[in-house]
N, CA, C and O of each residue as an XYZ file, in Angstrom:
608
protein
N      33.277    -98.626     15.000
C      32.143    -98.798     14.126
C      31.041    -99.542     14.873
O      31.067   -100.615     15.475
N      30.173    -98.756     14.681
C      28.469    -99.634     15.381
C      28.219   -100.659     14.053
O      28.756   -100.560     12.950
N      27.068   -101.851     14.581
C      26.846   -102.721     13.826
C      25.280   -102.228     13.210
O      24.445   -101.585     13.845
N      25.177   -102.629     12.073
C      23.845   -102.329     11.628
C      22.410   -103.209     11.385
O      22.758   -104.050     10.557
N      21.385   -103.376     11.600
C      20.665   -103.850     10.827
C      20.793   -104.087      9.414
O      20.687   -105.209      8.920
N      20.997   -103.141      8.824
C      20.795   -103.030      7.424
C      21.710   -103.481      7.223
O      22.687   -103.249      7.935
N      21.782   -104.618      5.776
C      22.990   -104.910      5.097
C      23.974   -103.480      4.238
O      23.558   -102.734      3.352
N      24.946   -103.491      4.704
C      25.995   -102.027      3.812
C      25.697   -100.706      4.995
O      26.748   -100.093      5.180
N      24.700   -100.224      5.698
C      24.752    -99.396      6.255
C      25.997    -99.653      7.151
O      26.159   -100.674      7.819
N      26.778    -98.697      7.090
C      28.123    -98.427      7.854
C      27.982    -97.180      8.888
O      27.800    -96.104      8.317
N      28.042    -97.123     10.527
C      28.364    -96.229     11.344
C      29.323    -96.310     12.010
O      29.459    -97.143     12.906
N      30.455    -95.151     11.575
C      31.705    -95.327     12.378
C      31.823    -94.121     13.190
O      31.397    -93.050     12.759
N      32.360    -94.220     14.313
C      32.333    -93.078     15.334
C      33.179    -91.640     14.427
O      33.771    -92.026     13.419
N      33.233    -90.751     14.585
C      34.169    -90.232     13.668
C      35.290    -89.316     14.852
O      34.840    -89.281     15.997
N      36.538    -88.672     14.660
C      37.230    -88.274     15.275
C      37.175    -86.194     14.968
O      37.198    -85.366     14.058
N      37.091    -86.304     16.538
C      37.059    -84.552     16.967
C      38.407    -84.155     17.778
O      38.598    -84.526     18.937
N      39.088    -83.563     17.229
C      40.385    -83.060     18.082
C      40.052    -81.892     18.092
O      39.967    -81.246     17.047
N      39.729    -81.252     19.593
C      39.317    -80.558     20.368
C      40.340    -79.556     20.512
O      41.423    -79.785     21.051
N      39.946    -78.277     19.959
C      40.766    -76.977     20.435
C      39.939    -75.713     20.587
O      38.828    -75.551     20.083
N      40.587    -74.845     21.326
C      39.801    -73.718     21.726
C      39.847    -72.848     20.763
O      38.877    -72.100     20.640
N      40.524    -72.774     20.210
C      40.048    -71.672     18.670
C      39.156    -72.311     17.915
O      38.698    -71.729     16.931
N      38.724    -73.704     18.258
C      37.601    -74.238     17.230
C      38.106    -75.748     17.424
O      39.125    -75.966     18.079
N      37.441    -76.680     16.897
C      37.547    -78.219     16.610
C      38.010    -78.571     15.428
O      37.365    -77.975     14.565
N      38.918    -79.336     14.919
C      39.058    -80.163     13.549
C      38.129    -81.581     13.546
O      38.332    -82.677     14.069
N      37.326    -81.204     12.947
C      36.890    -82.676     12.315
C      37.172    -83.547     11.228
O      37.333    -83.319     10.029
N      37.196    -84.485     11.828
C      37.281    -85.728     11.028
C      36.015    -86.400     10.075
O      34.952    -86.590     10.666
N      36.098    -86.767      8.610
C      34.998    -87.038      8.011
C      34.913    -88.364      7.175
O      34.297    -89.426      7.272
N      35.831    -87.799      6.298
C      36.232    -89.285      5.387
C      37.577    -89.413      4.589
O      38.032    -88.418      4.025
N      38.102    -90.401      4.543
C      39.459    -90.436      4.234
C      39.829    -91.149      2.914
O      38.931    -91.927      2.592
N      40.714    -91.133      2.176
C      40.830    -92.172      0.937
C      40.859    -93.622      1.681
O      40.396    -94.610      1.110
N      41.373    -93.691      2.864
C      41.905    -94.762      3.216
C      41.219    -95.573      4.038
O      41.618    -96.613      4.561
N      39.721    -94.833      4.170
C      38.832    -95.291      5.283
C      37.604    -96.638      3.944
O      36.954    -96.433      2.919
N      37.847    -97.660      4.651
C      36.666    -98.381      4.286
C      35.712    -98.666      3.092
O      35.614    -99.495      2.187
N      34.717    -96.989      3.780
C      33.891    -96.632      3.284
C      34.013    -95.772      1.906
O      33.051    -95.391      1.239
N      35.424    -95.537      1.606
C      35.136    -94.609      0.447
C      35.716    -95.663     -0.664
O      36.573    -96.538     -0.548
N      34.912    -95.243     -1.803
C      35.214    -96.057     -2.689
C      35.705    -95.194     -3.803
O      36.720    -95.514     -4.422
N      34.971    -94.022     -4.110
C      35.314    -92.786     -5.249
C      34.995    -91.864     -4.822
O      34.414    -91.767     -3.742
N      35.379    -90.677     -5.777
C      34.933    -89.168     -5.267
C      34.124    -88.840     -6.281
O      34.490    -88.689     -7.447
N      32.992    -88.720     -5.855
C      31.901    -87.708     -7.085
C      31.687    -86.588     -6.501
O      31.717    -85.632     -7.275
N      31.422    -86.272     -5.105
C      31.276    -84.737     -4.891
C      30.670    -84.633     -3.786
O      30.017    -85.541     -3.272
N      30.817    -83.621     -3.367
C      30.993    -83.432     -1.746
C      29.827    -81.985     -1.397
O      30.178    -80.888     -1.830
N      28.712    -82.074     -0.746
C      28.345    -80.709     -0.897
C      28.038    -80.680      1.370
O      28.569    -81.323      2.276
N      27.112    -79.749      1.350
C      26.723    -79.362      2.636
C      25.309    -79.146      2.395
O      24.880    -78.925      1.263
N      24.459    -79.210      3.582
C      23.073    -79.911      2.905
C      22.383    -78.907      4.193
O      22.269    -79.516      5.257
N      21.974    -77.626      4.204
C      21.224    -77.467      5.656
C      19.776    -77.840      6.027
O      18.936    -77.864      5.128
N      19.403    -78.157      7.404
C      18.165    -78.382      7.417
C      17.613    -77.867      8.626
O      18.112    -78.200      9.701
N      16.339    -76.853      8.555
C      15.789    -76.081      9.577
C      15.524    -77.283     10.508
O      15.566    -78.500     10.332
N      15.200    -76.401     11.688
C      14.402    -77.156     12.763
C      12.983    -77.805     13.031
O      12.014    -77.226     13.522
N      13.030    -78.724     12.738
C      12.083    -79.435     12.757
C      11.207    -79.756     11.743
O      10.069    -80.172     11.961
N      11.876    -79.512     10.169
C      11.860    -79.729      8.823
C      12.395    -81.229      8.920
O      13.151    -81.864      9.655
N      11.636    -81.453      7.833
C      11.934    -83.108      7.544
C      12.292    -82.895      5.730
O      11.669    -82.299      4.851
N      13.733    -83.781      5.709
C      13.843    -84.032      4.313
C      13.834    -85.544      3.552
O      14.715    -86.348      3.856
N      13.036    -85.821      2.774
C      12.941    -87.419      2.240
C      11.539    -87.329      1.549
O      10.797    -86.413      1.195
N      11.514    -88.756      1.518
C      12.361    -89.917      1.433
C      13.054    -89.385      0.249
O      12.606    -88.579     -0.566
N      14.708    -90.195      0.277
C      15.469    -89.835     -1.005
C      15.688    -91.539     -1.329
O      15.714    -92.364     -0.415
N      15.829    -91.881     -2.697
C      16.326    -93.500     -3.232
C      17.025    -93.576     -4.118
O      16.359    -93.686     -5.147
N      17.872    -93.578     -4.267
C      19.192    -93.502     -4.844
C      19.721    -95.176     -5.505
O      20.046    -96.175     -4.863
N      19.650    -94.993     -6.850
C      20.067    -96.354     -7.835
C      21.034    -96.982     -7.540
O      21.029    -98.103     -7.032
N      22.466    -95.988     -7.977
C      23.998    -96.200     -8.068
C      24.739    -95.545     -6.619
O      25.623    -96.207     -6.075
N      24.385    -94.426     -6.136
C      25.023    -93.250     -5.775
C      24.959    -93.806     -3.930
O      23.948    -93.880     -3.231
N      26.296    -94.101     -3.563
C      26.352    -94.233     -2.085
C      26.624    -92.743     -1.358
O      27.506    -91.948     -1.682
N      25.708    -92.591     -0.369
C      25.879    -91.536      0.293
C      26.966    -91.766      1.658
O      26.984    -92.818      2.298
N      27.891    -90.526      1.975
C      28.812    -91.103      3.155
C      28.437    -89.623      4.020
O      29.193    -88.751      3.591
N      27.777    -89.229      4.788
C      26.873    -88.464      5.508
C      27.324    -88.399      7.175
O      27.336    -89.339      7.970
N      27.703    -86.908      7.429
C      28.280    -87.064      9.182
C      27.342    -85.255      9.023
O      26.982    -84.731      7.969
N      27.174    -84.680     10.473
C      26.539    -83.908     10.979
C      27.221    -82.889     11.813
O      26.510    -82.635     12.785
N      28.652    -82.002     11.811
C      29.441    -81.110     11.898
C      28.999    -80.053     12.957
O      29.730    -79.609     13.843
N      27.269    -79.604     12.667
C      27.123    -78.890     13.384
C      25.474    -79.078     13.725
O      24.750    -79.546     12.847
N      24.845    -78.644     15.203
C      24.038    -79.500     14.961
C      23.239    -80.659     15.312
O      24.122    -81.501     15.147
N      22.298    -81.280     15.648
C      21.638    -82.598     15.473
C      20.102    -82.679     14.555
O      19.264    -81.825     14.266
N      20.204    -83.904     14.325
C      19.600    -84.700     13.403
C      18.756    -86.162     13.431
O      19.292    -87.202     13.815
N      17.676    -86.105     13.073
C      17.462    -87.365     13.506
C      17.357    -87.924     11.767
O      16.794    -87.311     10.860
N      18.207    -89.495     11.639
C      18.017    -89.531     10.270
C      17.135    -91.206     10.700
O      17.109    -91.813     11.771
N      16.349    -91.617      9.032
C      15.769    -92.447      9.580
C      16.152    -93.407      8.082
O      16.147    -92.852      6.983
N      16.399    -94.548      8.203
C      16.984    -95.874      7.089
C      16.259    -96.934      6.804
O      16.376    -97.953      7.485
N      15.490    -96.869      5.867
C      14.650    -98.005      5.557
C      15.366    -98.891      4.155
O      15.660    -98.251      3.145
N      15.546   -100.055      4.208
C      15.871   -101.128      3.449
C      15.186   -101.385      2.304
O      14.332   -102.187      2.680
N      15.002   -101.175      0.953
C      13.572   -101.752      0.315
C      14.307   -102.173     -0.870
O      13.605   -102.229     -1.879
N      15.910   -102.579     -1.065
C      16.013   -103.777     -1.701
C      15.858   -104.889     -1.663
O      16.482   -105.626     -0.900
N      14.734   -105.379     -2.718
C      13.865   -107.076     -2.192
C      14.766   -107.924     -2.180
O      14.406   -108.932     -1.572
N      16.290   -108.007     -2.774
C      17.245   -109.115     -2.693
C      18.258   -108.860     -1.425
O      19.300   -109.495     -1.264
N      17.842   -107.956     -0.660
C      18.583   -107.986      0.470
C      18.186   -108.284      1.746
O      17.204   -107.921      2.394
N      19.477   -109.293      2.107
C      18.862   -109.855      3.625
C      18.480   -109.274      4.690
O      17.986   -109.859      5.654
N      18.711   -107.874      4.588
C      18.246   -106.919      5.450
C      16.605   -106.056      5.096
O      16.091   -105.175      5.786
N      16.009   -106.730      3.673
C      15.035   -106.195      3.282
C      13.714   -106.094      4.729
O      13.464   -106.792      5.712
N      13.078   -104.663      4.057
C      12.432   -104.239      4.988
C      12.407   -103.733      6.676
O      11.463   -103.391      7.387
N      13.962   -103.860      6.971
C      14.421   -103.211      7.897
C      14.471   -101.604      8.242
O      14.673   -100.838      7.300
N      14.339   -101.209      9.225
C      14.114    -99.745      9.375
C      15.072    -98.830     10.494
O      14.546    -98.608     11.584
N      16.161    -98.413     10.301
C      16.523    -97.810     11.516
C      16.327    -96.421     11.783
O      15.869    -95.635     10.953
N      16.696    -96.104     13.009
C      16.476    -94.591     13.554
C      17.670    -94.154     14.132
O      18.315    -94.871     14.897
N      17.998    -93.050     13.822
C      19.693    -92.879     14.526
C      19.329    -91.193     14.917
O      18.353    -90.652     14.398
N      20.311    -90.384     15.973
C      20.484    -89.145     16.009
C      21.561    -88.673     15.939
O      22.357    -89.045     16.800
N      21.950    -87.858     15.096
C      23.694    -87.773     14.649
C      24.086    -85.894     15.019
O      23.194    -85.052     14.912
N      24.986    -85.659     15.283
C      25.125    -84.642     15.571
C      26.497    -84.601     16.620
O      26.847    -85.695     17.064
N      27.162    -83.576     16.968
C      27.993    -83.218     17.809
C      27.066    -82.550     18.996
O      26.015    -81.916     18.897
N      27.769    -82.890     20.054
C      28.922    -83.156     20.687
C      29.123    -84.723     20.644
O      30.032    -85.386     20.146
N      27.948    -85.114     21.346
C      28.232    -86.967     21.501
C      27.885    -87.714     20.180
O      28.400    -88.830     20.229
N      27.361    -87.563     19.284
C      26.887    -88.621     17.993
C      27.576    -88.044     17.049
O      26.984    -87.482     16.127
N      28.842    -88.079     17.107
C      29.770    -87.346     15.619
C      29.997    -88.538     15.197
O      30.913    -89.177     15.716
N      28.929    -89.308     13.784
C      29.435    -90.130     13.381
C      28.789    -90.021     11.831
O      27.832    -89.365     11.419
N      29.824    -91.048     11.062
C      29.622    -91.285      9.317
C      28.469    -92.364      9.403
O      28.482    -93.348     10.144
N      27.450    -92.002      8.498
C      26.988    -92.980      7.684
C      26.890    -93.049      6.635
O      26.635    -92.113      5.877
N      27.150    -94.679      6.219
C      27.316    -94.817      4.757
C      26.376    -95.384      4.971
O      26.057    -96.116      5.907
N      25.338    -94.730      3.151
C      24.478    -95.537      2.651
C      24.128    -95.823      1.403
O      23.755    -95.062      0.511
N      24.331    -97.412      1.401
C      24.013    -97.640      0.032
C      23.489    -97.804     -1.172
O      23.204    -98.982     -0.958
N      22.946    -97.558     -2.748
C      22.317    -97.627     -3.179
C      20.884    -98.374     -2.454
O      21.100    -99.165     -1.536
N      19.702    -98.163     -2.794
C      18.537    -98.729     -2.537
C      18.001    -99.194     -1.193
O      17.219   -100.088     -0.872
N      18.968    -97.911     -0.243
C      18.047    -98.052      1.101
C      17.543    -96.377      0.834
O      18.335    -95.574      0.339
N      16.406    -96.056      1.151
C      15.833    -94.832      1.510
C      16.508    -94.578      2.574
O      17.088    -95.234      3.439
N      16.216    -92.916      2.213
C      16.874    -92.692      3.911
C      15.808    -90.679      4.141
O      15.389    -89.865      3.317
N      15.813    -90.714      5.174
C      15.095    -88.949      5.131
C      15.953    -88.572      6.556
O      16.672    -89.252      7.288
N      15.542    -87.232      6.580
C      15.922    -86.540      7.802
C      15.134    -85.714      8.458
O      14.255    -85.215      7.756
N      15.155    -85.209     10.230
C      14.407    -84.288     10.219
C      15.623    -83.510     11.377
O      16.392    -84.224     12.022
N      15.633    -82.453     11.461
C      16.364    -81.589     11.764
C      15.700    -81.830     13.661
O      14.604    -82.214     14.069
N      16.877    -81.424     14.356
C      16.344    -81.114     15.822
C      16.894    -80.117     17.040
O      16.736    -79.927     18.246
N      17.826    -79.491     15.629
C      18.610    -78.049     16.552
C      17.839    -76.741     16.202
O      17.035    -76.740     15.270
N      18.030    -75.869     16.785
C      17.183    -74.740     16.702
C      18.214    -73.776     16.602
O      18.896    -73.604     17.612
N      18.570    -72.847     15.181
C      17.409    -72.731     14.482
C      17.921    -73.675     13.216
O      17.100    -73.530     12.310
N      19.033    -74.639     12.798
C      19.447    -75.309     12.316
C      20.653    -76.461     12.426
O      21.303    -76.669     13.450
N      20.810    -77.144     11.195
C      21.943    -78.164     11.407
C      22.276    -78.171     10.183
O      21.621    -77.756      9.228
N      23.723    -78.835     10.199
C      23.938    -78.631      9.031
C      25.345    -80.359      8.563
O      26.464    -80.608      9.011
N      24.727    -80.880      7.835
C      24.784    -82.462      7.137
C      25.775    -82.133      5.864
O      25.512    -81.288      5.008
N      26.964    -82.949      5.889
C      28.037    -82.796      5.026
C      27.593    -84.739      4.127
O      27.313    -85.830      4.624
N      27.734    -84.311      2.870
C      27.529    -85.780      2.694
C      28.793    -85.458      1.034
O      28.974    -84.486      0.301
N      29.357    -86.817      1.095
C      30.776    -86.919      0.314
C      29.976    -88.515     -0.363
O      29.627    -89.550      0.204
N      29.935    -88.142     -1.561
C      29.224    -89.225     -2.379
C      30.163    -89.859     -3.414
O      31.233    -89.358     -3.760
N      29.750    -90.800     -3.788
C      30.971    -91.795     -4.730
C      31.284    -91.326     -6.366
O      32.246    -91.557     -7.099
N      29.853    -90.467     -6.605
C      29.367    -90.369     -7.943
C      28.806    -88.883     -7.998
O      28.432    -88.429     -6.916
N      28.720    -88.231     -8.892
C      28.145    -86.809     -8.882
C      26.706    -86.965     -9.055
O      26.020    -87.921     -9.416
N      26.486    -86.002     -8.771
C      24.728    -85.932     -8.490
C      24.258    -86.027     -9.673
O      24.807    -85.092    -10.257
N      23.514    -86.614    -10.497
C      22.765    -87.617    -11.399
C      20.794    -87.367    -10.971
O      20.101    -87.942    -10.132
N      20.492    -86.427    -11.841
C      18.663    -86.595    -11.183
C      18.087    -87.638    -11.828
O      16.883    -87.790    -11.621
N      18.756    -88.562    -12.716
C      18.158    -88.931    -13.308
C      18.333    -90.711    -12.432
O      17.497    -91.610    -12.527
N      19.491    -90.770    -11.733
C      19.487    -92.223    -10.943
C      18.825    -91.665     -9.077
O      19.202    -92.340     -8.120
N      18.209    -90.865     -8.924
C      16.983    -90.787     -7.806
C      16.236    -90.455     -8.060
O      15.847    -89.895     -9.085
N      15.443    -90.953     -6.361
C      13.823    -90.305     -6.638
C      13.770    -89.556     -5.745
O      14.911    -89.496     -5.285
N      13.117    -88.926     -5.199
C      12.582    -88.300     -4.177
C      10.925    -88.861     -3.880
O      10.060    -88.870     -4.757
N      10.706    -89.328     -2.414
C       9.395    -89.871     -2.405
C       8.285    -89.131     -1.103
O       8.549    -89.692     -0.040
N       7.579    -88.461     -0.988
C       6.728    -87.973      0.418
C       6.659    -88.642      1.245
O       6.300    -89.807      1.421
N       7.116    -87.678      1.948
C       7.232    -88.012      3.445
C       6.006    -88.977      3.859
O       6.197    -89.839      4.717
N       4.985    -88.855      3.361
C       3.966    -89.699      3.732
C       3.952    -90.881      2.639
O       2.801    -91.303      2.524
N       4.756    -91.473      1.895
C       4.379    -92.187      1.026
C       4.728    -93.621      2.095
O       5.617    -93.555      2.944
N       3.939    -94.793      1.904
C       3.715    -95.702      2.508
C       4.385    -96.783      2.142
O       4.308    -97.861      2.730
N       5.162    -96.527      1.034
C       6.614    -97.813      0.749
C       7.354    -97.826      1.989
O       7.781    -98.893      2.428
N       7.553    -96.677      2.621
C       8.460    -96.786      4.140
C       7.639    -96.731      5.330
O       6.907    -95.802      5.674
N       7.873    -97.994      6.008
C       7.170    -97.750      6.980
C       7.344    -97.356      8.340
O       7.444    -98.078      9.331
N       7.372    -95.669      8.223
C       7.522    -94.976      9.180
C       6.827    -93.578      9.160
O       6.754    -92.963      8.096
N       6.323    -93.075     10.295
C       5.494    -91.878     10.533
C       6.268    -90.998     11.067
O       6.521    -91.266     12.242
N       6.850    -89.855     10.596
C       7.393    -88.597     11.032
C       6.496    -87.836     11.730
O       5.425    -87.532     11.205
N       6.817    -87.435     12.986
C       6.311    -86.654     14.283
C       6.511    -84.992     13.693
O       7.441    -84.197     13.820
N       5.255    -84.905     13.042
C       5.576    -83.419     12.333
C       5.180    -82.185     12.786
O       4.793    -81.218     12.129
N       5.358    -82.350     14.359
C       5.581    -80.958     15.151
C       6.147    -80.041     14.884
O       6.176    -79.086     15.660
């Protein structure tokens, strides 16, 4: 496990057992850490060089790895009672070398922008079922996060 800025953001390396008919990956386990419940599990694709966000999420922890693929995801902090408030990270997740989980917890934003051609594709295993009514979705340009997406 890498250490985070953010308070609750969790990155753990994840495990690839390597075979020539294909790879088994490793994602999330009952027994790992990070999982707390099962609400539902989907697959999320994202073109190349598409950006998805900002997403902000109330209740709902996201547990998010990158199968096929790379990704650049980006984590901004904007719970005011957290000691990590206003923190911002940048990560690139993807196989071969960055096969890893992140967990994230209620009330950090988080977006993505894709960087494989002609896609990637983001598995995320959440605690709680999808609920529209506990997120938001915010533009990419909205200025609560402070970060500028390179929208080449």
């Amino acid at each position: 496990m890498y250490k985070s800025k953010i308070k609750g953001i969790r990155i753990v390396k994840l495990d690839e057992i390597f075979d020539s008919k294909g790879s088994v990956l490793h994602m999330i386990k009952s027994s790992s850490p990070e999982f707390k419940n099962f609400g539902e599990c989907y697959i999320s694709e994202i073109n190349y060089n598409c950006i998805k966000g900002w997403k902000l999420h109330s209740k709902q922890t996201q547990n998010i790895s990158v199968p096929l693929g790379k990704i650049k995801i980006v984590l901004y902090d904007s719970r005011e009672d957290s000691s990590s408030f206003n923190q911002l990270i940048e990560l690139n997740l993807g196989r071969p070398n960055d096969y890893y989980r992140v967990t994230i917890p209620p009330g950090v934003i988080y977006g993505f922008k894709g960087l494989s051609n002609p896609n990637a594709l983001i598995v995320n295993c959440t605690d709680i079922e999808h609920d529209p009514n506990e997120s938001v979705t915010l533009s990419i340009d909205d200025n609560k996060v402070p970060f500028l997406w390179d929208k080449e």
